[in-house]
N, C-alpha and C positions, 0 to 999 in steps of 0.2 A: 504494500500500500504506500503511495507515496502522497506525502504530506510538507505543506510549505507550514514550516519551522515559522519563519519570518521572513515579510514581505513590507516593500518600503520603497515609494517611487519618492529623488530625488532630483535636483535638478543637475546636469552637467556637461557636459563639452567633449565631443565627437565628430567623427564626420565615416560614415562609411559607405559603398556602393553613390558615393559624388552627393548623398546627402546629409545636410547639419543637424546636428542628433542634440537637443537638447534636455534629454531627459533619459535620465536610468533606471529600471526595477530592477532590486537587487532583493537576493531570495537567499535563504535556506533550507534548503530540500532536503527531505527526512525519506529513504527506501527502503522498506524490509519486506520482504521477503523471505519461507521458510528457513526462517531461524539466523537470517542474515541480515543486518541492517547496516547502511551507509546514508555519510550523509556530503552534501554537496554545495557547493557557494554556487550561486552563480549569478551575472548582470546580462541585462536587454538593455541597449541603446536604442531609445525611438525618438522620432521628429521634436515632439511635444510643442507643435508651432503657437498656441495658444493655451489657457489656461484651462479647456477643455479637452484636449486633447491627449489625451493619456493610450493611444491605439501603438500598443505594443508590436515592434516589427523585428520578425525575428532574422535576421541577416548580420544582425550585430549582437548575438546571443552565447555567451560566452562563461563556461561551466567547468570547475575543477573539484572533484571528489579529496577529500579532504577526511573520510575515514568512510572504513570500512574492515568490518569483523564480526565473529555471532554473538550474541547478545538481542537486545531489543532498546526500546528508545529511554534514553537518561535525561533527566534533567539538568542535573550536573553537568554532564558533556555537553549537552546544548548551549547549558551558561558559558561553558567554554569555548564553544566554536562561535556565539555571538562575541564574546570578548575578542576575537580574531577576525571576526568577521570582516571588517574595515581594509586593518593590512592585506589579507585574500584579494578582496575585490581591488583594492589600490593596484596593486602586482599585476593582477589580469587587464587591469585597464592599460597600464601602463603600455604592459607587450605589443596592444593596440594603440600607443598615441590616444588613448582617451584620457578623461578624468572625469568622478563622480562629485561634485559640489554638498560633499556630508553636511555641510553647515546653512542648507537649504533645501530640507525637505518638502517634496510635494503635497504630502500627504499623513496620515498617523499612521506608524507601524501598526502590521495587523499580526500577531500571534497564532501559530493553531496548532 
């Protein structure tokens, strides 16, 4: 079953396939499966050309697994991989020439 940990659209600075991306969802993806669970960072760069526009495009969708092993879902770990979460997505962005503007959120984290 896969489950977003935490989900949080920001604003930030991009450009991919010749288009200016000014907005990021940035996730924590939670997968388990028989007796295995992993979990995953990952950011979506999309347009976000106005203040309604949140139509996530996936062509700048960008994901690094960041644990995986048997067990089932922790709290603890969770508090941990959000405690890291930032540097994660910082590093992937980078590899891309993006940036995520953390000090201007679009929206309220959603937990699940």
């Amino acid at each position: 079953m896969v489950i977003n940990v935490y989900s949080q659209y920001f604003q930030a600075r991009a450009c991919f396939s010749g288009v200016e991306r000014r907005g990021a969802l940035v996730l924590l993806i939670s997968d388990s499966e028989a007796g295995m669970i992993s979990y995953k960072v990952a950011v979506s760069f999309f347009p976000h050309r106005d203040a309604e526009d949140f139509g996530v495009s996936y062509d700048a969708y960008f994901e690094k697994e960041v644990y995986s092993a048997l067990g089932r879902r922790s709290r603890k770990r969770e508090a941990a991989f959000l405690e890291s979460l930032r540097s994660e997505i910082d590093a992937i962005a980078a590899e891309h020439d993006a940036m995520v503007d953390w000090e201007h959120p679009l929206n309220e984290a959603r937990m699940g």
